[in-house]
SELUMZA-458504 format. One record per atom (N, C-alpha, C): residue number from 1; x, y, z; residue in one letter; atom name. Coordinates in pm, 1 decimal, always signed. Layout:
<n NUM, x X, y Y, z Z, res A, atom CA>
...
//
This chain:
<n 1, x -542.8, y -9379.6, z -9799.3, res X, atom N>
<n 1, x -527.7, y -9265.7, z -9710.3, res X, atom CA>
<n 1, x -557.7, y -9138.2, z -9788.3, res X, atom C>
<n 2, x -593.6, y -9057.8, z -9683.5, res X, atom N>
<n 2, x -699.4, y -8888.6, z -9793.9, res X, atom CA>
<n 2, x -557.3, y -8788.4, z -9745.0, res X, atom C>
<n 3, x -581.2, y -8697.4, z -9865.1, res X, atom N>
<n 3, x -474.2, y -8583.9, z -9827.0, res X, atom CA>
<n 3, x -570.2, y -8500.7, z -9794.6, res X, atom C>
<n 4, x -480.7, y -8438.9, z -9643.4, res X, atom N>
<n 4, x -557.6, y -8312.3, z -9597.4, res X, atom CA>
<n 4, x -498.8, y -8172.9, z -9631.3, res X, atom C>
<n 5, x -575.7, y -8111.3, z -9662.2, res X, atom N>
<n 5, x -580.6, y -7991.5, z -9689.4, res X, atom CA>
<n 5, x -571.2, y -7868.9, z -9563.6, res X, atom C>
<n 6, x -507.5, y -7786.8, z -9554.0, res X, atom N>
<n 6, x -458.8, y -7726.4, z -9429.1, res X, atom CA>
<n 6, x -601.2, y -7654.1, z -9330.1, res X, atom C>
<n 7, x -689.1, y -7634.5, z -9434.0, res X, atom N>
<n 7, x -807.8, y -7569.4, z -9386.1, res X, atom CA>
<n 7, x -902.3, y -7669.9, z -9444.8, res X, atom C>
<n 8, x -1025.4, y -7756.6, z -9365.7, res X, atom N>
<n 8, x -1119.6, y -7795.2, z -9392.5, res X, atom CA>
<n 8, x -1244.8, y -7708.1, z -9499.4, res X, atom C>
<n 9, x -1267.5, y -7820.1, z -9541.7, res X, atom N>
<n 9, x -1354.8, y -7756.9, z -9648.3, res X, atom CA>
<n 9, x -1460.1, y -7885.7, z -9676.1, res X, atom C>
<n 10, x -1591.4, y -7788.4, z -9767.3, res X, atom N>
<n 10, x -1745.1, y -7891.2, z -9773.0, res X, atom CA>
<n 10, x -1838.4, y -7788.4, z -9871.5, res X, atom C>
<n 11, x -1881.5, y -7891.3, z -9935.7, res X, atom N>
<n 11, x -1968.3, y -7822.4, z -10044.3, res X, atom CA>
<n 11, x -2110.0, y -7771.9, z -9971.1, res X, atom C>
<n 12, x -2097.7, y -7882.7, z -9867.6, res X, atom N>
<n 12, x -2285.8, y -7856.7, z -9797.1, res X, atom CA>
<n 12, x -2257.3, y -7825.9, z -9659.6, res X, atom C>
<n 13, x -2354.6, y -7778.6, z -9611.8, res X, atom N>
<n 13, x -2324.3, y -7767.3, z -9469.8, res X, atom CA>
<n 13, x -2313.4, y -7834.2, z -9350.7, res X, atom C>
<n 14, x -2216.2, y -7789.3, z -9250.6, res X, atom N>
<n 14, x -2196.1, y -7938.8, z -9197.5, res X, atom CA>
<n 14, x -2311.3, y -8010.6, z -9098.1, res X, atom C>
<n 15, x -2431.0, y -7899.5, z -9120.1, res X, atom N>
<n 15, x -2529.7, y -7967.8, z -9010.3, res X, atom CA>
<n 15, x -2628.6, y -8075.3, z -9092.4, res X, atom C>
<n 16, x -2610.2, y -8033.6, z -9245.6, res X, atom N>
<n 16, x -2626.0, y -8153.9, z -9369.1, res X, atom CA>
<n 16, x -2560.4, y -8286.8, z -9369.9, res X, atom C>
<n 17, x -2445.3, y -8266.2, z -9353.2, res X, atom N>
<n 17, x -2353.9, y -8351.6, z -9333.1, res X, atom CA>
<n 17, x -2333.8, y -8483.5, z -9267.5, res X, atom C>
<n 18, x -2386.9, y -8625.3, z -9310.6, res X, atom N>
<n 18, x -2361.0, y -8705.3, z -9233.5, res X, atom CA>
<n 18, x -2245.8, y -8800.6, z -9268.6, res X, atom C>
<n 19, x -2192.7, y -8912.5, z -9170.1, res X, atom N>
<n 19, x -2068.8, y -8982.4, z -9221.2, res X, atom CA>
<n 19, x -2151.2, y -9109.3, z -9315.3, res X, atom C>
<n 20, x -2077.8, y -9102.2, z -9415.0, res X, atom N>
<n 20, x -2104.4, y -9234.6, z -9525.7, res X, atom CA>
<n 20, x -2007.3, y -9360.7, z -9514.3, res X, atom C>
<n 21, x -2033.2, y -9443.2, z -9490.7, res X, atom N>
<n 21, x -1990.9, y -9569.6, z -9448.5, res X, atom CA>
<n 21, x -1868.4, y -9592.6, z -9569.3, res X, atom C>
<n 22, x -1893.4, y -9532.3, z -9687.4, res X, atom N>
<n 22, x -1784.3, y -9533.1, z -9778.0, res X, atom CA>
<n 22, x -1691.8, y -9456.1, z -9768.0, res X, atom C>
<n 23, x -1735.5, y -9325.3, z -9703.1, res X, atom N>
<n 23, x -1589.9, y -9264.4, z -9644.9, res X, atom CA>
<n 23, x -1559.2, y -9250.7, z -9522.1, res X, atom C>
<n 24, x -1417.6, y -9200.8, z -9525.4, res X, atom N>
<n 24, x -1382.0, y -9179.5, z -9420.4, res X, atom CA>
<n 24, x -1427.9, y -9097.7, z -9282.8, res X, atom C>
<n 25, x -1458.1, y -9137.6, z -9146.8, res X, atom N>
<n 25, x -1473.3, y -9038.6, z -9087.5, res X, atom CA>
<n 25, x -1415.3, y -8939.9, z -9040.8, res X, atom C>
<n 26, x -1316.2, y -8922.6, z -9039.9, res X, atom N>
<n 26, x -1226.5, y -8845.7, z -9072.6, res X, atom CA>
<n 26, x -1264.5, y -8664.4, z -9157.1, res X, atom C>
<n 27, x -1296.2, y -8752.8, z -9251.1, res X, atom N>
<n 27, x -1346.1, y -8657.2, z -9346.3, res X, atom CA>
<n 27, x -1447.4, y -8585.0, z -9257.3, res X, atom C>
<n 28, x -1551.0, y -8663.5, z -9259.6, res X, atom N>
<n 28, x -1682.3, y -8592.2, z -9220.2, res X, atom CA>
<n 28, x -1643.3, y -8514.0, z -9089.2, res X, atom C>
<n 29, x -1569.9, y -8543.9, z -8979.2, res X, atom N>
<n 29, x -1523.1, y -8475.5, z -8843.1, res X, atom CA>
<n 29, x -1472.9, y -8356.0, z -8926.8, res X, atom C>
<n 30, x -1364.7, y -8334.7, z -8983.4, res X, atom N>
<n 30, x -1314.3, y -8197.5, z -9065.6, res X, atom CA>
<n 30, x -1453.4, y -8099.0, z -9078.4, res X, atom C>
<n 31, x -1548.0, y -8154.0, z -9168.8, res X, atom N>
<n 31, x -1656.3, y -8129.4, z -9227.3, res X, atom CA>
<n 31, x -1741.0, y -8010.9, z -9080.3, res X, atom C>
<n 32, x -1746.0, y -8059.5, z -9012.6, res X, atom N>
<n 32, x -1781.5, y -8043.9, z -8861.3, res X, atom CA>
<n 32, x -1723.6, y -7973.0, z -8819.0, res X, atom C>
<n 33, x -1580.4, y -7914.6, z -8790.7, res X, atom N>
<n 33, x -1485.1, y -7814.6, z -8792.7, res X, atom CA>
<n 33, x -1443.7, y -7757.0, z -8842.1, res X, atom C>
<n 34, x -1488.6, y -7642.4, z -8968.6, res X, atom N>
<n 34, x -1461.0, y -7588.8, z -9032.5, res X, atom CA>
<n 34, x -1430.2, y -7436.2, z -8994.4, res X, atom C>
<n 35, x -1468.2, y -7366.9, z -8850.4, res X, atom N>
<n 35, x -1486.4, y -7259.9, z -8804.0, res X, atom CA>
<n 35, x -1353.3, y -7245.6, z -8754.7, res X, atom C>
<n 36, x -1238.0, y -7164.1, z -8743.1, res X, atom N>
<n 36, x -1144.1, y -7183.0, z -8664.5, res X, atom CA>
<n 36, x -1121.9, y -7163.5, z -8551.2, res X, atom C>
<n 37, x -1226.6, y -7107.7, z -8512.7, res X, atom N>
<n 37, x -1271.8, y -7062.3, z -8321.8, res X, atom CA>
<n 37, x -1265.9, y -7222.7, z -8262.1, res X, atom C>
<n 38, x -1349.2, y -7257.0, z -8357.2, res X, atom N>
<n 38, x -1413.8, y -7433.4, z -8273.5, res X, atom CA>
<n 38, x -1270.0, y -7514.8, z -8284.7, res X, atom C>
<n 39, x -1173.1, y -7526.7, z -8431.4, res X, atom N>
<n 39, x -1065.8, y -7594.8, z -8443.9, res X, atom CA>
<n 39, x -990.6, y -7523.1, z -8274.0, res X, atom C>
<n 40, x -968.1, y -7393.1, z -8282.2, res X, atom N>
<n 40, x -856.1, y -7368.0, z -8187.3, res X, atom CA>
<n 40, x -899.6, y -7420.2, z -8027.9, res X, atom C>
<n 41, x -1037.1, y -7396.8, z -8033.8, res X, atom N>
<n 41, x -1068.9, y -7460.2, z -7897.4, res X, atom CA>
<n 41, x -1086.7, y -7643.6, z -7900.2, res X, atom C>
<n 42, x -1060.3, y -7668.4, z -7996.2, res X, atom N>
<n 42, x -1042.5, y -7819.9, z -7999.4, res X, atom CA>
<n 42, x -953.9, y -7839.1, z -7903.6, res X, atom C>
<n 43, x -810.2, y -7728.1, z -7985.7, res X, atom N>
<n 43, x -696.5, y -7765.1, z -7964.4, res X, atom CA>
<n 43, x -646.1, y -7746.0, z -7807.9, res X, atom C>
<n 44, x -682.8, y -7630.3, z -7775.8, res X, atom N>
<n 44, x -678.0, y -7583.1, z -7607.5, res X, atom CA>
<n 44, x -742.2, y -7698.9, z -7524.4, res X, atom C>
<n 45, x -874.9, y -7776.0, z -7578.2, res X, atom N>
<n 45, x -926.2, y -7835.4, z -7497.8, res X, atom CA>
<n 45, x -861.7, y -7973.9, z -7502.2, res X, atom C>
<n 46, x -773.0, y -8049.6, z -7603.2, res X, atom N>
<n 46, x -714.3, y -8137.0, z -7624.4, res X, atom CA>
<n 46, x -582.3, y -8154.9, z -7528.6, res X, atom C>
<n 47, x -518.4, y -7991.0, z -7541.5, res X, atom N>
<n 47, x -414.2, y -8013.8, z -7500.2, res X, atom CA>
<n 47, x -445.4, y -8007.1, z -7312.1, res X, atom C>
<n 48, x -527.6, y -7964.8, z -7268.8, res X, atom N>
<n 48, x -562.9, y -7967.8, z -7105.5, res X, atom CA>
<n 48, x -580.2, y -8143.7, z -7091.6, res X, atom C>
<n 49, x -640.5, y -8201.8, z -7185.4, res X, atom N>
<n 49, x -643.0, y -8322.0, z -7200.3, res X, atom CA>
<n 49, x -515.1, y -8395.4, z -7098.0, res X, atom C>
<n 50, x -402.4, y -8344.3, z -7205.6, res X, atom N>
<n 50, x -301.2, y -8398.7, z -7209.9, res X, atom CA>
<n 50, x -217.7, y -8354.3, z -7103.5, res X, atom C>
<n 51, x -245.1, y -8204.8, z -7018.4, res X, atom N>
<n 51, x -182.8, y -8156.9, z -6922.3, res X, atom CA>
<n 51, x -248.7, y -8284.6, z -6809.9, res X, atom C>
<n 52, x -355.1, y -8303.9, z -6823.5, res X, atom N>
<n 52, x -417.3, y -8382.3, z -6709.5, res X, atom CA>
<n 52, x -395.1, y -8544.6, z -6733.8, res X, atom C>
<n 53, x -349.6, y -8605.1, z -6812.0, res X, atom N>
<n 53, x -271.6, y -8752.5, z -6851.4, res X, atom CA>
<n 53, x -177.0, y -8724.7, z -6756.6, res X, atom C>
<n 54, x -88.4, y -8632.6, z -6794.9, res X, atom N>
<n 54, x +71.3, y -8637.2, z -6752.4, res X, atom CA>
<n 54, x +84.9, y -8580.7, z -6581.9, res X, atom C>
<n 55, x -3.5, y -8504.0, z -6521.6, res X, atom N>
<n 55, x -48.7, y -8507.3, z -6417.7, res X, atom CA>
<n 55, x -106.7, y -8627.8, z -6334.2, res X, atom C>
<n 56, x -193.6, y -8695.0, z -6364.1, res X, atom N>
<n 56, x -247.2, y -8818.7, z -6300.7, res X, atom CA>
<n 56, x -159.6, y -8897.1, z -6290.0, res X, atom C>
<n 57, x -16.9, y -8897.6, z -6421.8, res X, atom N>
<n 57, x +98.9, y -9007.5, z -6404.3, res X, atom CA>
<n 57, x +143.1, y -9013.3, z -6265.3, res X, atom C>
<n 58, x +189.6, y -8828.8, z -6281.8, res X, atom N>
<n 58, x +325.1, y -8765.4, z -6216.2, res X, atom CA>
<n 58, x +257.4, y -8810.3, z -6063.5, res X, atom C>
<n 59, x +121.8, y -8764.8, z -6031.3, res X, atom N>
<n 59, x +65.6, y -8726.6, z -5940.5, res X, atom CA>
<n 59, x +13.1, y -8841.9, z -5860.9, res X, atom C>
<n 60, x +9.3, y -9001.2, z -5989.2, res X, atom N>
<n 60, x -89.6, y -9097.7, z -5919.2, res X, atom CA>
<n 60, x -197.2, y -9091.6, z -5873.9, res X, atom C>
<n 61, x -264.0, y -8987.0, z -5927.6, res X, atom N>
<n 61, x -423.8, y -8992.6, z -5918.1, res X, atom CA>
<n 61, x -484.9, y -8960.8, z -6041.4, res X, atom C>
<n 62, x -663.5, y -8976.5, z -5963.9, res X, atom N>
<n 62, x -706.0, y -8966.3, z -6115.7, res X, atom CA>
<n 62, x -752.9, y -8801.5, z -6132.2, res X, atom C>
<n 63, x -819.4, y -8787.3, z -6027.7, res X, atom N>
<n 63, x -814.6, y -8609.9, z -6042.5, res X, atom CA>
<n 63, x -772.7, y -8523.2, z -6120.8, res X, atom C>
<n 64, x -636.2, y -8530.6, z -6178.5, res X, atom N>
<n 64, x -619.3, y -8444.3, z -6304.9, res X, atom CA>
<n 64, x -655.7, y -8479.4, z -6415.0, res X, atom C>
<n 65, x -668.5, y -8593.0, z -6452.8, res X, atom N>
<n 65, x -751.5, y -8631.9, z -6559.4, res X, atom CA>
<n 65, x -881.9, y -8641.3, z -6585.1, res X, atom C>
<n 66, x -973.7, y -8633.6, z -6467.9, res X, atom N>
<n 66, x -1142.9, y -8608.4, z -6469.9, res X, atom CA>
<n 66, x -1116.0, y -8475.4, z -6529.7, res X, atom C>
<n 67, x -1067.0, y -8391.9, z -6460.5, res X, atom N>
<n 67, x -1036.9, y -8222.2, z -6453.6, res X, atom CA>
<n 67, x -1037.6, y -8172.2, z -6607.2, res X, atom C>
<n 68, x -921.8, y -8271.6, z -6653.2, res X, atom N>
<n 68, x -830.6, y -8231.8, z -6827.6, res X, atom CA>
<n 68, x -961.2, y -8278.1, z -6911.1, res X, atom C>
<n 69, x -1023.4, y -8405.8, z -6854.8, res X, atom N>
<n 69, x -1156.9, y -8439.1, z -6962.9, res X, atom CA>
<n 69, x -1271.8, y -8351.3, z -6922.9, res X, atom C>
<n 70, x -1299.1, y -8312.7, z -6900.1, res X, atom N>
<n 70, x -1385.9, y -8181.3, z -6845.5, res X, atom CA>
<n 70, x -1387.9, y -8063.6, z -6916.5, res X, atom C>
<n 71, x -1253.2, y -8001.7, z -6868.8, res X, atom N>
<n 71, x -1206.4, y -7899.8, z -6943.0, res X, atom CA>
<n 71, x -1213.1, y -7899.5, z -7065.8, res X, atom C>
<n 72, x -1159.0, y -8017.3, z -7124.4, res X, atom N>
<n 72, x -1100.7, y -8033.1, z -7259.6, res X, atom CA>
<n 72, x -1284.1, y -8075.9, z -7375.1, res X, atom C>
<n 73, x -1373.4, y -8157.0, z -7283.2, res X, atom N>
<n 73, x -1529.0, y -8137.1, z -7354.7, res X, atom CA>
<n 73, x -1570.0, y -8008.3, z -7359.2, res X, atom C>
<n 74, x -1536.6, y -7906.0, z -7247.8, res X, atom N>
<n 74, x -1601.6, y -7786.2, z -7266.3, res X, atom CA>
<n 74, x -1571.2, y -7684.0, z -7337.5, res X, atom C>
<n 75, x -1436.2, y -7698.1, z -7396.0, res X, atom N>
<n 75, x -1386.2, y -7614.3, z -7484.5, res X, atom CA>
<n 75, x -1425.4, y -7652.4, z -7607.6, res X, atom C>
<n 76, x -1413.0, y -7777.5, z -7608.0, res X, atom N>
<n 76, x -1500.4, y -7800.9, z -7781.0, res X, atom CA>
<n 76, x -1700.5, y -7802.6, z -7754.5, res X, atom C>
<n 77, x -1719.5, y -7818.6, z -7664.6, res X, atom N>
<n 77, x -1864.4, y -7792.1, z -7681.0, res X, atom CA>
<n 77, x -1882.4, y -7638.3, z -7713.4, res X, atom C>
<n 78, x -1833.1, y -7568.7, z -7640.5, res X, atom N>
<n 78, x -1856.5, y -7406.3, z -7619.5, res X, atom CA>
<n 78, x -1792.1, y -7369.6, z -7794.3, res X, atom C>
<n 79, x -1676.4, y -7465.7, z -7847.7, res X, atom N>
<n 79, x -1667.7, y -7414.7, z -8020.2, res X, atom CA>
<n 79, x -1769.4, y -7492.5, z -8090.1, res X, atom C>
<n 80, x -1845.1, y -7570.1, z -8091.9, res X, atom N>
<n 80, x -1933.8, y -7599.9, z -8150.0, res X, atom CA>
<n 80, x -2045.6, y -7529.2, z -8120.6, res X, atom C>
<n 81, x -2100.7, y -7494.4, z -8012.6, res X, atom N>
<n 81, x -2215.6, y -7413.9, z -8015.3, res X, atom CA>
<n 81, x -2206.2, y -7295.8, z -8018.5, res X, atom C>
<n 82, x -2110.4, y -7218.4, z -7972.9, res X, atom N>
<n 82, x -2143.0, y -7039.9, z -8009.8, res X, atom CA>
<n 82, x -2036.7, y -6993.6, z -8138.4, res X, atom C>
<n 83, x -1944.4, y -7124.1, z -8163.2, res X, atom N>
<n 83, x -1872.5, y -7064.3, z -8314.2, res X, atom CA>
<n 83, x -1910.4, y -7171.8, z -8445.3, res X, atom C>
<n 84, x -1899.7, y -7277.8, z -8440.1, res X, atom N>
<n 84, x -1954.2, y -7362.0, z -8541.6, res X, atom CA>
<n 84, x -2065.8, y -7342.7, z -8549.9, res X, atom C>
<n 85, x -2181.3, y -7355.2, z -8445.9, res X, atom N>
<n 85, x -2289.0, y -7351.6, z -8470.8, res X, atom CA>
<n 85, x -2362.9, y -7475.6, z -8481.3, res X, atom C>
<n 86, x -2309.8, y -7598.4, z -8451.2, res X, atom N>
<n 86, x -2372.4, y -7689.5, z -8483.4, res X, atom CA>
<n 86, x -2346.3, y -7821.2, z -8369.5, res X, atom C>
<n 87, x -2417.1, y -7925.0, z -8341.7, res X, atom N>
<n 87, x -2398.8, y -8003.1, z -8256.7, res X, atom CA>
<n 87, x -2278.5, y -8077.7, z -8233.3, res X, atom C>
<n 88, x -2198.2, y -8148.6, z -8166.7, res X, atom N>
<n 88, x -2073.8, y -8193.6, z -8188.1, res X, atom CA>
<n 88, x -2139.8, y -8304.9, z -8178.6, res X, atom C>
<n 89, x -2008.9, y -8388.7, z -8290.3, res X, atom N>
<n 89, x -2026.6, y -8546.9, z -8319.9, res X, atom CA>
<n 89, x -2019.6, y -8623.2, z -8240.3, res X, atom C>
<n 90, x -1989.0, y -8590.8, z -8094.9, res X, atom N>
<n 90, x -1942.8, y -8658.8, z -7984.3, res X, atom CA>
<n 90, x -2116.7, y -8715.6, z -7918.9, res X, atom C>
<n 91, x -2198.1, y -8641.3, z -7983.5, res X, atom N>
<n 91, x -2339.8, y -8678.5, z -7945.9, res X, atom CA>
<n 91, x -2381.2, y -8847.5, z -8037.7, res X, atom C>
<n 92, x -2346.1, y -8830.3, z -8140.0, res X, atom N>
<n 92, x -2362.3, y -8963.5, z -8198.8, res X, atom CA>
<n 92, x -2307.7, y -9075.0, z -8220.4, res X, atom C>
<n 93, x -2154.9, y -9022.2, z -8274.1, res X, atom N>
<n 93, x -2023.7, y -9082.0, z -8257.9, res X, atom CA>
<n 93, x -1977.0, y -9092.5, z -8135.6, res X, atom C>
<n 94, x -1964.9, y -9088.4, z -8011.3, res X, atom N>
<n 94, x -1818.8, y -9078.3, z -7914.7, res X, atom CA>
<n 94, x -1725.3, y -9164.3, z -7951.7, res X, atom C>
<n 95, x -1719.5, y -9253.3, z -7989.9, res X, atom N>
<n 95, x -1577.2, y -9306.2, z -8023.6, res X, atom CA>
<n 95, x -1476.6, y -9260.7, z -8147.3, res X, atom C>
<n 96, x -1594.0, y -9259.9, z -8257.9, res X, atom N>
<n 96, x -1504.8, y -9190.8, z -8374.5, res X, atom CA>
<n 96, x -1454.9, y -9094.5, z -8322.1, res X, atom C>
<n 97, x -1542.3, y -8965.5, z -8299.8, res X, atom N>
<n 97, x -1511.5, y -8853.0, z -8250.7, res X, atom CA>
<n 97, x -1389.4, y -8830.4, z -8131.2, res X, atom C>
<n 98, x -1345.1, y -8875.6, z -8076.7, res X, atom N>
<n 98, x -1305.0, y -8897.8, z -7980.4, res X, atom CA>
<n 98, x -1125.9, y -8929.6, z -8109.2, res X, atom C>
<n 99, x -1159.9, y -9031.8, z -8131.3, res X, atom N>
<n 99, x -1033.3, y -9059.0, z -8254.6, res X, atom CA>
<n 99, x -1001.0, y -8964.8, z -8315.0, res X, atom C>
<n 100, x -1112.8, y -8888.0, z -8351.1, res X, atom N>
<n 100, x -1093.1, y -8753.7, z -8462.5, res X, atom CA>
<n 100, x -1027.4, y -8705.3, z -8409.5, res X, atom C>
<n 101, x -1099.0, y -8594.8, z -8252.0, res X, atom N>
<n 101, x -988.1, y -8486.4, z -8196.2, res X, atom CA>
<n 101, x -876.6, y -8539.1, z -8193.4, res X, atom C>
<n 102, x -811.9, y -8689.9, z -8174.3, res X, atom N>
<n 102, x -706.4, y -8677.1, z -8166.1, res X, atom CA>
<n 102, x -606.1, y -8664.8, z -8247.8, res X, atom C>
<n 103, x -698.2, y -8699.3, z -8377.6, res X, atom N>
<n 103, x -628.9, y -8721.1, z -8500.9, res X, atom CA>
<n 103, x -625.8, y -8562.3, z -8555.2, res X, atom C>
<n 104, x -674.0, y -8501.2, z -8520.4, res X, atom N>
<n 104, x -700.5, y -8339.5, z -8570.9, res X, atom CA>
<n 104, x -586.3, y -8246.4, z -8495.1, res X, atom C>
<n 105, x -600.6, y -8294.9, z -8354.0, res X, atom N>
<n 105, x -478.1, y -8247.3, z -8281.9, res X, atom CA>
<n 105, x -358.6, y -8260.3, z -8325.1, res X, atom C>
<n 106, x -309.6, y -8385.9, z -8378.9, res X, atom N>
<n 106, x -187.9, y -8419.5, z -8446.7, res X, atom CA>
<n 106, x -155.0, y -8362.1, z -8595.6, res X, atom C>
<n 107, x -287.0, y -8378.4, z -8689.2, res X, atom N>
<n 107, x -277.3, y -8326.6, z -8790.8, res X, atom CA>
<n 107, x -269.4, y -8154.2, z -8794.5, res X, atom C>
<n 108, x -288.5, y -8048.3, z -8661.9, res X, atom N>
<n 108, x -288.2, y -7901.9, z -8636.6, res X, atom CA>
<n 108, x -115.9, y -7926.8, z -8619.0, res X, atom C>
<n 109, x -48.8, y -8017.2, z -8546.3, res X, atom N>
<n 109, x +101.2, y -8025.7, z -8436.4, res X, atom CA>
<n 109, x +210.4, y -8063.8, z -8605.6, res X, atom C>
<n 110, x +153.1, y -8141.1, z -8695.7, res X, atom N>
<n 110, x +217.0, y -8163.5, z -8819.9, res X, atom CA>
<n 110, x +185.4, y -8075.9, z -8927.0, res X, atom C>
<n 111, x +83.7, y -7994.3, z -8939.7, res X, atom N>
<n 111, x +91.2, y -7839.0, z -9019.4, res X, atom CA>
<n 111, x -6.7, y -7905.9, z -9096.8, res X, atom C>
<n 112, x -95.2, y -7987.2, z -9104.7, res X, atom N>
<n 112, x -197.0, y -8065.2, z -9211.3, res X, atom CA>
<n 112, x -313.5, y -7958.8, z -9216.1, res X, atom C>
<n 113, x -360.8, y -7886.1, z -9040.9, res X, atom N>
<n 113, x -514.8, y -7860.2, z -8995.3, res X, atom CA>
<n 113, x -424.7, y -7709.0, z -8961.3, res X, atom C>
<n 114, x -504.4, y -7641.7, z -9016.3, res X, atom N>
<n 114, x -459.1, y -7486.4, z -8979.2, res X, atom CA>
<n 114, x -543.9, y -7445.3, z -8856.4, res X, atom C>
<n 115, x -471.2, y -7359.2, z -8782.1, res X, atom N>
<n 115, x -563.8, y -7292.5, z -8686.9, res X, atom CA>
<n 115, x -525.5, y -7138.0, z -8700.7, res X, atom C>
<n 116, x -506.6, y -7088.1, z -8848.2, res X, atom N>
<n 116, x -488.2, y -6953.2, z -8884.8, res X, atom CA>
<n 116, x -626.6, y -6938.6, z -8949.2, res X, atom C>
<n 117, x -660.7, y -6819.5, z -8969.1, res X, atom N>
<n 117, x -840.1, y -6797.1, z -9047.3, res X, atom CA>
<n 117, x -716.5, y -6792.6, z -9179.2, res X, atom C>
//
């Protein structure tokens, strides 16, 4: 297991950046989020996510959850393209990626992933 560091960091840039089968992806997703515009709209878009889970429960439909996954892609697309600057991994990866935000979300909620500049 890798220790994270509160703010992502990368020697190269992350549009350089691909995942190496020897490491973690993990890593490389960080690598990818290094802007804190894009981290915080991860996080907004994660957590609509999660407003729209607990809605579809409450509610028995699926409607709030199309809605929360919607919402919650467009907030990280819109931080990857006008603040990162770079394509989101969700184009190559969707599954890792998909693991990541969630793992990034948790690691921002446990103080690991800063969303301070």
């Amino acid at each position: 297991m890798t220790t994270q560091t509160s703010q992502p960091t990368s020697d190269t840039k992350p549009s350089d950046t691909t995942p190496n089968p020897d490491t973690h992806f993990y890593d490389y997703y960080l690598t990818e989020h290094q802007n804190v515009m894009c981290r915080r709209l991860h996080f907004l878009g994660t957590t609509f996510g999660v407003i729209g889970i607990a809605k579809s429960i409450q509610q028995r439909s699926f409607k709030p959850i199309a809605k929360g996954i919607v919402t919650g892609y467009a907030c990280a697309w819109v931080g990857h393209f006008f603040f990162e600057k770079n394509k989101p991994a969700t184009f190559k990866y969707p599954l890792q990626s998909f693991i990541g935000d969630w793992r990034m979300y948790a690691d921002v909620w446990r103080g690991r992933v800063s969303l301070k500049k």
